[in-house]
N, C-alpha and C positions, 0 to 999 in steps of 0.2 A: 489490331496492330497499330504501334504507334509512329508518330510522324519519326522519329529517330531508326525506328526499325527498318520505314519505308530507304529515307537517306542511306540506312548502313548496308540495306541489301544491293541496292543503287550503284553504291561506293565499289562494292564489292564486284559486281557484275561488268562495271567500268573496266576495272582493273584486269577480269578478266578478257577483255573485250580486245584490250591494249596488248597485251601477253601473246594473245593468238595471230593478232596482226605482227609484233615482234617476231615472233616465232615462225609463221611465213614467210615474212621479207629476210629473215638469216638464210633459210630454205635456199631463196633465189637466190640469194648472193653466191650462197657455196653451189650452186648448180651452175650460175654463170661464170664463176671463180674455176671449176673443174673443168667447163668445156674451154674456155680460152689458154689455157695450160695445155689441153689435148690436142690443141688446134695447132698450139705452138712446136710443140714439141711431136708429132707425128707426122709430119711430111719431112722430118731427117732420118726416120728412122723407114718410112714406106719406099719403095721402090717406085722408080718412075715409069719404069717397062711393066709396071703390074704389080697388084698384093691379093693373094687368096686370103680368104676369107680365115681359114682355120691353115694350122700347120706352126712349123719352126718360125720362119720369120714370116706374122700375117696380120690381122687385123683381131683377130682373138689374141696371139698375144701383145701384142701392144696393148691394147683396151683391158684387157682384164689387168695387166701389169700399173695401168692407170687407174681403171675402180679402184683398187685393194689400197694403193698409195695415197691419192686424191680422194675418194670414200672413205677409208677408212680413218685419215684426219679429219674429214667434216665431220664425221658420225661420233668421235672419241670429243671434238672441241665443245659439238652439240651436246652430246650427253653430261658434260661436267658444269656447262654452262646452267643449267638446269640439278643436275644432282644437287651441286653446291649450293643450293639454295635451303634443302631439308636439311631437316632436323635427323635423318636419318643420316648422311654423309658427314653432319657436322658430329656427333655424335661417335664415330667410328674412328677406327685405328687408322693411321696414312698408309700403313700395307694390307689393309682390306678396301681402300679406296681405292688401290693400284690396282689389287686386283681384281674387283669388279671392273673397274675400267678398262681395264687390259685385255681382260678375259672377252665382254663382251665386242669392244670394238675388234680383236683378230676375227669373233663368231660374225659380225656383223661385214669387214670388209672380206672376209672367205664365201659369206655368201653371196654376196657380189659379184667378185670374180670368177665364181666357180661358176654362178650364173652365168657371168659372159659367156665365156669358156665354152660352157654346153649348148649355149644358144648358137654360136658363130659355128662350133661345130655339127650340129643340127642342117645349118642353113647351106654348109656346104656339102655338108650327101645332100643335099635338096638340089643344091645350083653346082654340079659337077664340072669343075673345068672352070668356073667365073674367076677371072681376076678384074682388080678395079684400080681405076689410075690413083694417082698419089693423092688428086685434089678429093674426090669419091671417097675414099680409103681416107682420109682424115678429117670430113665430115660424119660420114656413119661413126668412126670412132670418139669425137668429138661431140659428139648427140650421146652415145651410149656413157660416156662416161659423164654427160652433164644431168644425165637422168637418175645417173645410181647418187651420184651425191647429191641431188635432192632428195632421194630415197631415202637415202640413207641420215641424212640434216633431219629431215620428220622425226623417222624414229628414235635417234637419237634423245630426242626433245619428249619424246611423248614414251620415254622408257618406264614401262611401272614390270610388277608380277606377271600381270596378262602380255604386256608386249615382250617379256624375257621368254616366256612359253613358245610365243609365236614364232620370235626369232630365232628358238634353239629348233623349234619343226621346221622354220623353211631353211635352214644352213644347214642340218643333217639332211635333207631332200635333196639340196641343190651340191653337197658333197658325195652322198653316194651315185647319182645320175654322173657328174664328175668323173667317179670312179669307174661308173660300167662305161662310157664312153672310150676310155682311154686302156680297157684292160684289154687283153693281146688274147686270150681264150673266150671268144663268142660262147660258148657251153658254159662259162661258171656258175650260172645258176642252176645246175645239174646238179651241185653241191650244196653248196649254200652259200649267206654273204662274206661268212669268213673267208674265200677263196680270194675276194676282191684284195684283202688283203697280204697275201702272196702271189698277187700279180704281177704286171710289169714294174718295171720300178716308180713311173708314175704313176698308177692306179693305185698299186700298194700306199705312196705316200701319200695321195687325194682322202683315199676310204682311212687309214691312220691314223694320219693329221685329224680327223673329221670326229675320230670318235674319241679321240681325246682331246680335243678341247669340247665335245658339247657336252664330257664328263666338267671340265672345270665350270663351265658356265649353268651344268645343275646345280652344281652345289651356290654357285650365285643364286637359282632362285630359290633355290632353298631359303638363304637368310630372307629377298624380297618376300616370300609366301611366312616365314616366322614372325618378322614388323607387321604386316595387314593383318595378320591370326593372332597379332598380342591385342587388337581394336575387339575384339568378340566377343560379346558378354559369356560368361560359364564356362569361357575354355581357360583351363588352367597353365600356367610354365610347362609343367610336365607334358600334357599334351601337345604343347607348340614344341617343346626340343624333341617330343616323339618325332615329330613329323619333320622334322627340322634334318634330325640325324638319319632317318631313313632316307630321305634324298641324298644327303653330305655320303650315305654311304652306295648307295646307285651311282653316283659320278664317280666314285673311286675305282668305282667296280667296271665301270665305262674306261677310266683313265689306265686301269689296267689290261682289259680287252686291246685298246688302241696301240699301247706302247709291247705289250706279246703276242707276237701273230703265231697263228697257228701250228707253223710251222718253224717256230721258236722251242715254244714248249705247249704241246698239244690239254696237255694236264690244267695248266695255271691260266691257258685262255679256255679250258672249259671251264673252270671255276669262275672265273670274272663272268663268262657270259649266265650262268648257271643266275650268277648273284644278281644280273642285271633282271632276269626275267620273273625268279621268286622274287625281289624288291619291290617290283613295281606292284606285282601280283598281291605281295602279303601290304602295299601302298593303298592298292583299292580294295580291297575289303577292311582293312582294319580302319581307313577315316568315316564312313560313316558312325562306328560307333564312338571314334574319338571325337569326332565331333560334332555334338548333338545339334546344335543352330542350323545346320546346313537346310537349305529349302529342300520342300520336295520336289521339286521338278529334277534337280541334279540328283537327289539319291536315285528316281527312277532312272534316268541317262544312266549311273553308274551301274546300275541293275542287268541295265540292256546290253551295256557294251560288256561288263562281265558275263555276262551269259554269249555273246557273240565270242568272244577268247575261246572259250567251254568248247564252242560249235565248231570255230575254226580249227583245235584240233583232234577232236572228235573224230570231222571228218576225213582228217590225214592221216589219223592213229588206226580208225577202224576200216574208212571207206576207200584210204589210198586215192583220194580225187584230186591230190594236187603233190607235187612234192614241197621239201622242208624249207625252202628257200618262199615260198606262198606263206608257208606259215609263219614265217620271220619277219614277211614284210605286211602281211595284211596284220599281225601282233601290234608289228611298232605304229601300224598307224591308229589305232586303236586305242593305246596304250597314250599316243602323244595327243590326243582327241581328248581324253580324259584328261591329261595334264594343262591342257590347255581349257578345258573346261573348267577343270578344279581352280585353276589360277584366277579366271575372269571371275567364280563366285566367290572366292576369298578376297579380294581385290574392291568387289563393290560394295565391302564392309557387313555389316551384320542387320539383320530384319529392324525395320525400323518397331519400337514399342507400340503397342495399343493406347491410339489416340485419346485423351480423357476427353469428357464430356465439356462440350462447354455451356458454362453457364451466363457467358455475359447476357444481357437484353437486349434483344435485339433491336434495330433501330429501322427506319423506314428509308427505302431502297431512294438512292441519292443524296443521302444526306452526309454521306463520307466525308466529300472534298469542304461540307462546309465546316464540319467537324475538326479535320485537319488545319484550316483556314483561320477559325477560333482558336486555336493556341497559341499560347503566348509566346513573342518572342524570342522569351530567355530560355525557352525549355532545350534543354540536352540532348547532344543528338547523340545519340547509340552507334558505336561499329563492332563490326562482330570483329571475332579474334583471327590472327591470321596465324601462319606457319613462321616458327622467326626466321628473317632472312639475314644473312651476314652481306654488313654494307660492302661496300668496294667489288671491284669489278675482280681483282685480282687475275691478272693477264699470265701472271706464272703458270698456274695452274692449267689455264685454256694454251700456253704453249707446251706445256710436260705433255699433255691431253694430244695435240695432234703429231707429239712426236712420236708416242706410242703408235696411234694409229698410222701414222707411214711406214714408222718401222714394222709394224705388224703386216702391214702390208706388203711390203719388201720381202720381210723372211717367208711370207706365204707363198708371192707367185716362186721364189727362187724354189722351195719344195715340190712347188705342182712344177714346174718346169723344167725338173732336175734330170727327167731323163728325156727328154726331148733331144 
């Protein structure tokens, strides 16, 4: 290795070095920026004689009404602040940049709030009867909302294929929990998940909301998993828009489930769910052979979890050990285990080649730095290539970016809170 090589690795690892300390301190800012907004603006809204914890006017909703607003700006400023740096956003049309952006910062501040939401309401079947003064009650609120928007600032910044997986599993988690919390028939699951859906009028809109938009946000990682999958030696176009368009058409089939409840047209949401479940189904068996690079540690996972599918309903089909509502829910987690799997091994790029032999001479052990030292002067120092970055900071964009996210957040809680 030579003295330029050492400098450009150097330069580079610098630069990384810089980025992650930037990217930290944005972090705090927007977590210290969220909680003093929450601080300010929740002792007008708390009562002085008391605030329960969950309910109409309480500490869940203010706080979740402030993640989804507050988180969902930092998450949407963070995420462009960062996009806009690739070659992949630079690259792209302004209404596929919208809606990525859009798509995932609503997914991102819903799961948030939907999190608050079930936590506070959690906490009060736990503490039956607590009310807490105004100062109490806009602390806890004021910490809860200073946490998501750090939360949420991270992820934002560190959004790739793996972390779009991650965040479409925990905001369909933290929306159907949403859903059974808030649905008025304790037995739905005597049916199945579609019930959550013609629930009350909040639960219906929680489990709705929920499943259409983590249809729009597949077809987002769809395109992230077709950029990482065009880096892969031997996989052809063909093979990347297979995969591409099988997802593009699982979200549609999601977008459709969400927006027909069952009780619309019992037909057209068996179809959508029909097409979600072969989709994924005819997903994992046909990409091993589409595509041939994959390690083997993943073909085996993907082996094991499709034979776990097979078994889970097997035993519902033949042995009657659980009802349909088990098999719905142990499927999708199975199912999003693999996508979230598939994601992380397309994401870390393709098998490095078989190193060649080397043949330099070898030299005697110490003599490196004096090696290095004996160079002359003038020699050229090497840097490796970067990603092009587009100069300027351009502040339009980081404001379009958290006005989405507010507003996303606004139309959300107004939805989960509609029948309250």
């Amino acid at each position: 290795m030579s003295r330029g090589d050492v400098l450009g690795i150097g330069a580079v690892l610098s630069r990384s070095a810089r980025e992650v300390r930037t990217r930290e301190s944005i972090a705090q800012i927007g977590a210290m920026g969220g909680g003093a907004v929450a601080a300010i603006v929740a002792p007008f809204v708390f009562r002085a004689t008391g605030t329960p914890l969950s309910g109409q006017v309480s500490i869940a909703t203010v706080t979740s009404i402030l993640v989804a607003v507050l988180g969902g700006g930092a998450f949407a400023i963070a995420y462009v602040r960062v996009a806009r740096r690739t070659s992949r956003w630079q690259r792209r049309r302004m209404i596929w940049r919208v809606r990525d952006a859009a798509s995932l910062t609503i997914a991102a501040a819903a799961m948030a709030a939907m999190a608050a939401l079930a936590a506070f309401t959690v906490f009060q079947r736990m503490f039956q009867g607590l009310l807490l003064g105004r100062i109490a009650a806009t602390l806890m609120a004021a910490a809860t909302v200073a946490a998501a928007c750090y939360l949420l600032t991270n992820i934002g910044q560190e959004m790739s294929s793996s972390g779009v997986a991650v965040l479409l599993g925990a905001f369909l988690g933290a929306g159907v929990v949403a859903a059974t919390l808030s649905a008025d028939d304790p037995g739905w699951w005597q049916s199945n998940f579609s019930a959550l859906g013609v629930s009350t009028e909040t639960s219906a809109s929680a489990f709705n909301f929920t499943v259409i938009t983590a249809g729009v946000v597949l077809t987002t990682l769809a395109d992230y998993l077709a950029d990482d999958l065009e880096r892969w030696d031997g996989v052809t176009r063909r093979e990347v828009r297979t995969i591409r368009v099988m997802l593009i058409v699982i979200g549609l089939a999601l977008i459709g489930l969400g927006s027909i409840p069952v009780d619309t047209s019992r037909l057209v949401h068996d179809i959508n769910a029909v097409s979600v479940i072969v989709g994924f189904g005819a997903m994992i068996l046909a990409t091993p052979f589409l595509l041939r690079g994959l390690p083997r540690p993943f073909l085996l996972s993907t082996a094991v979890l499709g034979v776990l599918i097979l078994g889970i309903v097997g035993l519902w089909k033949l042995f009657h050990v659980y009802n349909f509502t088990a098999v719905e829910m142990l499927s999708v987690l199975i199912i999003f285990a693999w996508l979230g799997l598939f994601s992380r091994t397309v994401a870390s790029g393709p098998p490095d080649p078989e190193p060649e032999p080397d043949i330099q001479p070898t030299s005697e052990p110490g003599r490196i730095p004096a090696v290095l030292d004996a160079m002359p002067k003038g020699h050229p120092v090497q840097v490796l290539p970067q990603e092009a970055v587009t100069p300027g900071r351009r502040p339009s964009a980081l404001l379009v970016a958290a006005g989405i996210g507010m507003a996303a957040g606004a139309v959300l809680v107004t939805l989960l809170r509609r029948g309250d």
